[in-house]
N, CA, C and O atoms as a DFTB+ gen file, in Angstrom:
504 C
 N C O
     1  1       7.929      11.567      -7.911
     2  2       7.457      10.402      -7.180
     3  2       6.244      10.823      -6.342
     4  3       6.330      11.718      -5.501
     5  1       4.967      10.067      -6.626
     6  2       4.248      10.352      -5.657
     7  2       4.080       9.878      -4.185
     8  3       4.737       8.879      -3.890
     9  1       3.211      10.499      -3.094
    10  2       2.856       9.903      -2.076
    11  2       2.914       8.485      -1.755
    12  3       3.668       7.824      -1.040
    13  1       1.869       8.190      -2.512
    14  2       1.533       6.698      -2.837
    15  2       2.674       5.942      -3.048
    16  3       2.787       4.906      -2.395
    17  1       3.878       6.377      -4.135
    18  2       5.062       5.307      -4.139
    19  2       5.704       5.825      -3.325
    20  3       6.412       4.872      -3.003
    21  1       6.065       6.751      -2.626
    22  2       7.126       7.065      -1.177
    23  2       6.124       5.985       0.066
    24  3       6.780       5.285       0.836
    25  1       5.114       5.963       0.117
    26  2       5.174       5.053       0.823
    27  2       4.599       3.603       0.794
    28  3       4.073       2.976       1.713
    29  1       4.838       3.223      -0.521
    30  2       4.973       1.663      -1.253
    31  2       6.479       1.477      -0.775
    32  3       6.769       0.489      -0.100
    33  1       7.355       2.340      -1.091
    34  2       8.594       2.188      -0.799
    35  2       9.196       1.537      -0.062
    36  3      10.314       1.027      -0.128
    37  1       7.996       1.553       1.099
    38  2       8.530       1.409       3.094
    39  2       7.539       0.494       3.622
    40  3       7.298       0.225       4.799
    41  1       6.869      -0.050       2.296
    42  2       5.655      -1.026       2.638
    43  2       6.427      -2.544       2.094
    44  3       7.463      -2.547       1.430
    45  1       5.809      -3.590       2.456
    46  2       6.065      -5.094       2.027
    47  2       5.636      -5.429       0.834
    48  3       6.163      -6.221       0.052
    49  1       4.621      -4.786       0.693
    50  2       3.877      -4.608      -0.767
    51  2       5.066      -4.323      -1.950
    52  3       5.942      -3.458      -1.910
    53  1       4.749      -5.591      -3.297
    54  2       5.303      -5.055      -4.133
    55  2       4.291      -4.010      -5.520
    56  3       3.090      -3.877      -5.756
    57  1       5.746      -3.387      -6.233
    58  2       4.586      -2.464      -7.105
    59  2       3.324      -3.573      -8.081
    60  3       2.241      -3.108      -8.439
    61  1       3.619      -4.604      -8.290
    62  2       2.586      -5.150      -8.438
    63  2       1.434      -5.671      -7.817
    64  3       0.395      -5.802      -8.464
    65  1       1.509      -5.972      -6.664
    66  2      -0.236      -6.328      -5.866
    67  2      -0.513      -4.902      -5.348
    68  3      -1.598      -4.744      -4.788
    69  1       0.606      -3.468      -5.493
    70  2      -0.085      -2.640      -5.013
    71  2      -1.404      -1.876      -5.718
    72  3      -2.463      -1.413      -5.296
    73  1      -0.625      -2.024      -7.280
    74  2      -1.597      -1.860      -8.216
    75  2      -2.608      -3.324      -8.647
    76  3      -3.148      -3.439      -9.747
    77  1      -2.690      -4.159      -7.748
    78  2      -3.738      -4.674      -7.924
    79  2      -4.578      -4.510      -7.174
    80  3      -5.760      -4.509      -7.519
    81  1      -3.998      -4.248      -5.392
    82  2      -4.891      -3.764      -4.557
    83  2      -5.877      -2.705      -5.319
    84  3      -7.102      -2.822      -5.284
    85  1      -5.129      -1.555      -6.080
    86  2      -5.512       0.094      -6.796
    87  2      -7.158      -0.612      -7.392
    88  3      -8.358      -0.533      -7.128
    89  1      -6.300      -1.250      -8.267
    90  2      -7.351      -1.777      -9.065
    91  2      -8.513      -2.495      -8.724
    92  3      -9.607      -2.262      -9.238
    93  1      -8.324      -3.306      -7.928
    94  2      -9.258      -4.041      -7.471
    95  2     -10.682      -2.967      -6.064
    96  3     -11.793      -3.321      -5.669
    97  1      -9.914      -1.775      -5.779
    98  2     -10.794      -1.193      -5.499
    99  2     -11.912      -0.730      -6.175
   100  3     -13.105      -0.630      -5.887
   101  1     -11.195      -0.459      -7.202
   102  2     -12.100       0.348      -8.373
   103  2     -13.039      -0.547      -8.669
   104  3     -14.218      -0.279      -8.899
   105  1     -12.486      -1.742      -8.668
   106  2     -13.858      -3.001      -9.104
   107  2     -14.428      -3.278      -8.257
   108  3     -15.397      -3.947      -8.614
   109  1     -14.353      -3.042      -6.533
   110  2     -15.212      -3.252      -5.701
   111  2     -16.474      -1.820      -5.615
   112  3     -17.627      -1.814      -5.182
   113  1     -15.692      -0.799      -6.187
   114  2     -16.738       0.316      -6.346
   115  2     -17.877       0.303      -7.925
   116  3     -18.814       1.013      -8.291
   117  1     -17.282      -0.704      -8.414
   118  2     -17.962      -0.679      -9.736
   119  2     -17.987       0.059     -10.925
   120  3     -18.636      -0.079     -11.961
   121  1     -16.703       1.298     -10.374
   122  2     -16.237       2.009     -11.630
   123  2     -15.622       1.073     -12.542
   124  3     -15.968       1.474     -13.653
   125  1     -14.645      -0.313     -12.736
   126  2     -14.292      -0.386     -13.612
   127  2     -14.471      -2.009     -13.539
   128  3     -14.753      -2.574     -12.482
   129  1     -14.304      -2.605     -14.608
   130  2     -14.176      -4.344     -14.396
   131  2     -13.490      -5.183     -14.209
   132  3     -12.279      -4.982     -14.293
   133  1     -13.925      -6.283     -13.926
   134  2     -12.684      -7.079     -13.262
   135  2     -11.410      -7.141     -14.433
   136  3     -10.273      -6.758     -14.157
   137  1     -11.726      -7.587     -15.535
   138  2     -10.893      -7.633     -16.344
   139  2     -10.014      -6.258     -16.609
   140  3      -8.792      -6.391     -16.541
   141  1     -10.396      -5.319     -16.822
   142  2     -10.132      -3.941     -16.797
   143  2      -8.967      -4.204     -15.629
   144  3      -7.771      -4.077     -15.891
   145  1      -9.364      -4.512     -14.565
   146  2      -8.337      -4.323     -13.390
   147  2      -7.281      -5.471     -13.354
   148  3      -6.419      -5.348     -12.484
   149  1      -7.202      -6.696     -14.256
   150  2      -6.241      -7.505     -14.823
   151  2      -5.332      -6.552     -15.571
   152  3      -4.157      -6.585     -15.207
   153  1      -5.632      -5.736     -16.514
   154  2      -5.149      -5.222     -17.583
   155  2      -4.509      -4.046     -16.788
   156  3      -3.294      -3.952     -16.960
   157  1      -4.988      -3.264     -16.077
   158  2      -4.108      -2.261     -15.466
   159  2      -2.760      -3.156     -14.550
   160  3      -1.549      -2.992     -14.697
   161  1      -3.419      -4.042     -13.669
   162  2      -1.903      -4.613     -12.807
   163  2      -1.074      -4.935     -13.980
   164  3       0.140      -4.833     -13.801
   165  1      -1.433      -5.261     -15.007
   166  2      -0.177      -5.964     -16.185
   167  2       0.942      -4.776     -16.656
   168  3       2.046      -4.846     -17.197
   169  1       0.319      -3.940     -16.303
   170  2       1.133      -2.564     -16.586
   171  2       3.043      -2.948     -15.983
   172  3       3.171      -3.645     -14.976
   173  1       3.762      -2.650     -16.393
   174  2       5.075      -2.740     -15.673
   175  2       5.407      -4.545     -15.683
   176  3       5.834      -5.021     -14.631
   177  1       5.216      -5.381     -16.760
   178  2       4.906      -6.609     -16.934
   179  2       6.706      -7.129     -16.707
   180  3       7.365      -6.844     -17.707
   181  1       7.199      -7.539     -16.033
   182  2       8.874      -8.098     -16.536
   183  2       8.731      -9.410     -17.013
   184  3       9.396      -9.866     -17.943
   185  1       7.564     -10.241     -16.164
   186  2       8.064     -12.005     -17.325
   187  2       6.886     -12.062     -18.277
   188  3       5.916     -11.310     -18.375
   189  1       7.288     -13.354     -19.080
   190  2       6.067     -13.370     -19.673
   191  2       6.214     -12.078     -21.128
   192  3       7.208     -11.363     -21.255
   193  1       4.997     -12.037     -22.081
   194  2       5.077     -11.469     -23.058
   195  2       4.509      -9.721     -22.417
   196  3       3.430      -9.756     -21.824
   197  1       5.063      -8.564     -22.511
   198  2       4.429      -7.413     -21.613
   199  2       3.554      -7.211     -22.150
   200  3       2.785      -6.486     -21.519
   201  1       2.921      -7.753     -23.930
   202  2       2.071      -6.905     -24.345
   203  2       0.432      -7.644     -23.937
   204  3      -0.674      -7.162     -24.179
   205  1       0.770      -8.973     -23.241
   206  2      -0.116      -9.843     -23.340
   207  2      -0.473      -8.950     -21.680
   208  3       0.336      -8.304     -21.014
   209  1      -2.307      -9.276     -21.303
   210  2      -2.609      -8.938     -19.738
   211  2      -2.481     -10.373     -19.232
   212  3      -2.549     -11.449     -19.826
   213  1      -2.276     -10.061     -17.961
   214  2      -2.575     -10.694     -16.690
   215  2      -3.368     -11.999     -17.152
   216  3      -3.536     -12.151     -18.362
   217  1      -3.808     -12.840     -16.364
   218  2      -4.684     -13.530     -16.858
   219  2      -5.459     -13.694     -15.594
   220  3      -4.806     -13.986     -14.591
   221  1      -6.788     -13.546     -15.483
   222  2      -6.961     -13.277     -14.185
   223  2      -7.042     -14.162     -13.092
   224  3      -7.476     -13.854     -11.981
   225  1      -6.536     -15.474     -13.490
   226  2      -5.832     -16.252     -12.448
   227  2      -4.530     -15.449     -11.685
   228  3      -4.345     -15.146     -10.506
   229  1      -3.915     -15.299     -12.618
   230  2      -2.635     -14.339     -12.003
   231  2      -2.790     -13.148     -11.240
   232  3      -2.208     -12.878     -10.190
   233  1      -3.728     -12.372     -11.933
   234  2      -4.388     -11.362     -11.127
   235  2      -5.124     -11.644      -9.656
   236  3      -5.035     -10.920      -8.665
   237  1      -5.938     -12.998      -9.788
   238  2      -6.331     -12.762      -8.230
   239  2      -5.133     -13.460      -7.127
   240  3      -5.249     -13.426      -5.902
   241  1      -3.576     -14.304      -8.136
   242  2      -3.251     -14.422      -7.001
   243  2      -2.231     -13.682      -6.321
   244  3      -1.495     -13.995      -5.385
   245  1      -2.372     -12.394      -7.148
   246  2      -1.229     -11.358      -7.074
   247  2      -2.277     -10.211      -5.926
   248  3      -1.740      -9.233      -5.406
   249  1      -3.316     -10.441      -5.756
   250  2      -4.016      -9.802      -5.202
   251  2      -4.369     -10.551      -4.270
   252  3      -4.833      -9.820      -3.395
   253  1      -4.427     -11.933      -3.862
   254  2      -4.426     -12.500      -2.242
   255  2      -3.209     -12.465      -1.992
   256  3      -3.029     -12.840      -0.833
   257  1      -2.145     -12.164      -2.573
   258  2      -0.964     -12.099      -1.566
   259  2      -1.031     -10.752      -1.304
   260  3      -0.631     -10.533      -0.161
   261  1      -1.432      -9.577      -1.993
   262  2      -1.115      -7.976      -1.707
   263  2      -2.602      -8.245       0.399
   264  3      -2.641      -7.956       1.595
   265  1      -3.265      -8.854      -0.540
   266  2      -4.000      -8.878       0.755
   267  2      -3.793      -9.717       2.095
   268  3      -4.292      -9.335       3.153
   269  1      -3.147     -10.703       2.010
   270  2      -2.414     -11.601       2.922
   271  2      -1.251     -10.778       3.347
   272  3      -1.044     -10.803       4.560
   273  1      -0.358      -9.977       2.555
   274  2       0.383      -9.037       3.721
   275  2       0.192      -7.873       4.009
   276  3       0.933      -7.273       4.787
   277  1      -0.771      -7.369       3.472
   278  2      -1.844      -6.110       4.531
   279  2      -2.155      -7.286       6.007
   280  3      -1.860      -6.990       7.165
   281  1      -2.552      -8.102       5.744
   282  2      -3.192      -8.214       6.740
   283  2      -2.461      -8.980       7.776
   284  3      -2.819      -9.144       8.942
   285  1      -1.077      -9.557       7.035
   286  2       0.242      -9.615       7.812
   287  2       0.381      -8.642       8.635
   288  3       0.253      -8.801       9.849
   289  1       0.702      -7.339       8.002
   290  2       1.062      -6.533       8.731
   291  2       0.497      -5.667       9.528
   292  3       1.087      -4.772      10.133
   293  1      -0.630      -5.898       9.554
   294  2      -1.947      -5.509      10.867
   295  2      -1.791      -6.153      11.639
   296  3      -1.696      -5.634      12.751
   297  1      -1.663      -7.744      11.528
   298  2      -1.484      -8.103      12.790
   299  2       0.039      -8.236      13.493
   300  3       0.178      -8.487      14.690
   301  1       0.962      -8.064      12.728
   302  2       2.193      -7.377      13.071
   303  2       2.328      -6.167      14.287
   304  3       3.131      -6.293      15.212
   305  1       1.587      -5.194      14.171
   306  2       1.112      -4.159      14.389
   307  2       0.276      -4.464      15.548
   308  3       0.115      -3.445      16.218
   309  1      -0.432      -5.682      16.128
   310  2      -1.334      -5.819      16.993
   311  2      -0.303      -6.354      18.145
   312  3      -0.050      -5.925      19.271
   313  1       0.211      -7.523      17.361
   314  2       1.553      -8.155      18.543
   315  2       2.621      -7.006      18.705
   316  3       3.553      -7.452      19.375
   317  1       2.794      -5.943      18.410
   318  2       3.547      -5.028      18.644
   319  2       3.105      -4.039      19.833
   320  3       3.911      -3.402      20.510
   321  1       1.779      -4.002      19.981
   322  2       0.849      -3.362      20.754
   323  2       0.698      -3.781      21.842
   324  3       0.780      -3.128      22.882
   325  1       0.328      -5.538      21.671
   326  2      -0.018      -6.468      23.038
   327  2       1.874      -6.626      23.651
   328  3       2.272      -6.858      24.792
   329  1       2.634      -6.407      22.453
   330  2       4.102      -6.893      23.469
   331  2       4.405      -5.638      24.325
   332  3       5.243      -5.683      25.226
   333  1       3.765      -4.610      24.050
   334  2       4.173      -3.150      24.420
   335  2       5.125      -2.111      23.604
   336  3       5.470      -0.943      23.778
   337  1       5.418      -3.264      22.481
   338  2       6.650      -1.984      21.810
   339  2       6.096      -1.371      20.649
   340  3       6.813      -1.225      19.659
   341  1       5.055      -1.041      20.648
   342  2       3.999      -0.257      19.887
   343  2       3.328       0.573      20.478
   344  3       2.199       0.084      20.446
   345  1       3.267       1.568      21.033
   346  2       2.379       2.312      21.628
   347  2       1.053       2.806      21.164
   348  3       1.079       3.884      20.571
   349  1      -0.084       2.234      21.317
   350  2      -1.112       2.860      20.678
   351  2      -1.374       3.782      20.495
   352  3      -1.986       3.929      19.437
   353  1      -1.083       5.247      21.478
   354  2      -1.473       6.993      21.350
   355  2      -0.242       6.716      20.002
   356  3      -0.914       6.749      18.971
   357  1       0.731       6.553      19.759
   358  2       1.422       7.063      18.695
   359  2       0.649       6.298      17.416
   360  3       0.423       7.107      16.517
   361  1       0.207       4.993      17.125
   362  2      -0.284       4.567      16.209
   363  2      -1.659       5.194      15.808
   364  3      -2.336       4.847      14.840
   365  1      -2.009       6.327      16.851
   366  2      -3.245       7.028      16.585
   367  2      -3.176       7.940      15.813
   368  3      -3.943       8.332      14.934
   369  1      -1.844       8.414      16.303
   370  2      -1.480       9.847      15.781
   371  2      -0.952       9.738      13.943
   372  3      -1.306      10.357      12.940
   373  1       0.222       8.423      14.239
   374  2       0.582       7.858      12.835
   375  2      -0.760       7.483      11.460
   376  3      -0.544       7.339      10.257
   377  1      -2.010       7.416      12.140
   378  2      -2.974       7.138      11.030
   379  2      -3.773       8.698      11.023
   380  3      -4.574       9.116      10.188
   381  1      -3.340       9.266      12.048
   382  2      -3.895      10.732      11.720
   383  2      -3.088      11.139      10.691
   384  3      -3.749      11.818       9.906
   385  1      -1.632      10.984      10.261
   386  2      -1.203      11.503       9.901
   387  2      -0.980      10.935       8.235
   388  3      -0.451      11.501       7.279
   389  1      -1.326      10.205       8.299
   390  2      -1.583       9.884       7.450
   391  2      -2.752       9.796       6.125
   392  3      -2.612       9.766       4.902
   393  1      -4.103       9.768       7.152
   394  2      -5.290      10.561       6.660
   395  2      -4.976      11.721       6.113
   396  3      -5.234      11.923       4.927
   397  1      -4.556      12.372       6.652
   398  2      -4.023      14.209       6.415
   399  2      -2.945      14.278       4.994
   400  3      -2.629      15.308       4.399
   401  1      -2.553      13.029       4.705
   402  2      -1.714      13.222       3.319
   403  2      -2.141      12.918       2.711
   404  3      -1.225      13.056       1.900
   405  1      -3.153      12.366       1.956
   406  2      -4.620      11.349       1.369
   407  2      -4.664      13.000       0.318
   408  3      -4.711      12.834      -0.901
   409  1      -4.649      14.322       0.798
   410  2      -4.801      15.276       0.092
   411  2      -3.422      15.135      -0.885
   412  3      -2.458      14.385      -0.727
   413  1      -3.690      16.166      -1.991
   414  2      -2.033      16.660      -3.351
   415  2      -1.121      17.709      -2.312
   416  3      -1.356      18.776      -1.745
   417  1      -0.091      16.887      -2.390
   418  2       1.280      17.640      -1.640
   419  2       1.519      17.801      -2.869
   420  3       1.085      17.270      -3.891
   421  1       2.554      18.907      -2.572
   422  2       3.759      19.727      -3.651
   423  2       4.747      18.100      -3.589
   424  3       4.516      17.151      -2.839
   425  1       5.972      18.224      -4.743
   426  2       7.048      17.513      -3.664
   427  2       7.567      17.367      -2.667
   428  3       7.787      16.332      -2.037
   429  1       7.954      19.091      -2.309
   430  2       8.288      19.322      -1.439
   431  2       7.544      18.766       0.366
   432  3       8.152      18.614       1.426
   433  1       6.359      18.628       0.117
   434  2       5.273      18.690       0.833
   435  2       5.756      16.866       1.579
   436  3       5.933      16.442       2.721
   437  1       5.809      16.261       0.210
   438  2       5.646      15.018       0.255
   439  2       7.039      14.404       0.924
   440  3       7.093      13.297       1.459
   441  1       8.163      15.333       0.795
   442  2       9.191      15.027       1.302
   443  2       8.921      15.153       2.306
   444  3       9.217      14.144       2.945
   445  1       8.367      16.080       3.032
   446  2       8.765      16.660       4.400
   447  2       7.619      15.577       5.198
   448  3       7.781      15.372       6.401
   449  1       6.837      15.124       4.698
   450  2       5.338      14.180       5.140
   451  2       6.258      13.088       5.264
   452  3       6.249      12.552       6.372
   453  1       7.188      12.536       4.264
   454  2       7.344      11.171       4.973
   455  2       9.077      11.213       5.961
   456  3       9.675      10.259       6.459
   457  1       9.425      12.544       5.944
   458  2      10.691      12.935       7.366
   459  2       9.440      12.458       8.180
   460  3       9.383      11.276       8.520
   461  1       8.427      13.337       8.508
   462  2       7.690      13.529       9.537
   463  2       7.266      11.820       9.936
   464  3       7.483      11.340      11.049
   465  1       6.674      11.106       8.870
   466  2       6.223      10.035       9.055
   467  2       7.171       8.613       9.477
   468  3       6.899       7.777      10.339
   469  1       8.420       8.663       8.513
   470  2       9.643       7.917       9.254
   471  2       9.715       8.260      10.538
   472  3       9.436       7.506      11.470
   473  1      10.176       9.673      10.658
   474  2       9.917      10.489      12.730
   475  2       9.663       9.444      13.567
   476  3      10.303       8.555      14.129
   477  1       7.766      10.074      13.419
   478  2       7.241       9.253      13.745
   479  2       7.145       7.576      14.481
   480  3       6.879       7.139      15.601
   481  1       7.601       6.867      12.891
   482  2       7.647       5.709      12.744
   483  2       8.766       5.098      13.843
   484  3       8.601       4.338      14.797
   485  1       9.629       5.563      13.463
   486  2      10.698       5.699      14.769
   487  2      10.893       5.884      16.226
   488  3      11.727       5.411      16.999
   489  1       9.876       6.717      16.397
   490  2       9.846       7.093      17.746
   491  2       8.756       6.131      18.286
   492  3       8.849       5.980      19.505
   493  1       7.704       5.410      17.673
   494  2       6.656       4.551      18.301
   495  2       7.136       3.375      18.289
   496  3       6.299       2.540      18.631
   497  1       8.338       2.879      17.987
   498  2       8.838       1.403      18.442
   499  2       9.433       1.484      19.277
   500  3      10.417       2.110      18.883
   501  1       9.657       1.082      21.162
   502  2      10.162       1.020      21.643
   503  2      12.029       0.801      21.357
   504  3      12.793       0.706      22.316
C-alpha cells in the first residue's frame, strides 16, 4: 500500500475523484489530455460496462465533487482554528510533516509516517 492510499484512507475523498484529482493534475500540467485523464479515473470501474471510459461528463463531475470536499475540508479546518480546537502551531507542523513524506518510504517507513501522523492528528484537536 502506498503513501498516497494510507492516506486516501483517512481522507473523505473516494478512490475515484482521488484519481481524478491525480489525473486532472497531469492535465493542468499538460503532460497528458483531458480525455486521457477520463480514461485513467475509469480504472477500478464497478457500474456501468468497466471496459467502456468515463465519459467526460462523468469525469468532470467526479472531479467537482473530489474538489468541493477538498475544499470542504479546508474550510473545516479553518472553523476548527477560529473555534480554537485546532491549533495552528500544530497544523504547521502537520503540513511539515507531511511535505517530508511527498519523498519513497520503505513500508516500513510509511507505517511509522502515518503512527506519527494519526499522533499528531490527535493531539491537535482539542
Amino acid at each position: 500500500m502506498s503513501l498516497s492510499e494510507r492516506l486516501l484512507a483517512e481522507s473523505s475523498l473516494t478512490a475515484r475523484q482521488f484519481a481524478s484529482l491525480t489525473s486532472y493534475v497531469r492535465v493542468a500540467s499538460g503532460e497528458i489530455r483531458l480525455r486521457d485523464a477520463a480514461l485513467i479515473a475509469s480504472s477500478g470501474r464497478i457500474r456501468g460496462n468497466p471496459q467502456k471510459t468515463l465519459t467526460l461528463g462523468s469525469y468532470y463531475r467526479t472531479l467537482t465533487q473530489a474538489k468541493t470536499n477538498v475544499r470542504r475540508s479546508l474550510v473545516t479546518v479553518l472553523v476548527g482554528i477560529q473555534l480554537g480546537v485546532v491549533r495552528p502551531e500544530e497544523l504547521r507542523r502537520l503540513f511539515e510533516l507531511v511535505g517530508a513524506g511527498a519523498r519513497e518510504l520503505s513500508e516500513e517507513e510509511q507505517k511509522r509516517f502515518v503512527r506519527i501522523l494519526q499522533a499528531l492528528l490527535n493531539r491537535m484537536i482539542l
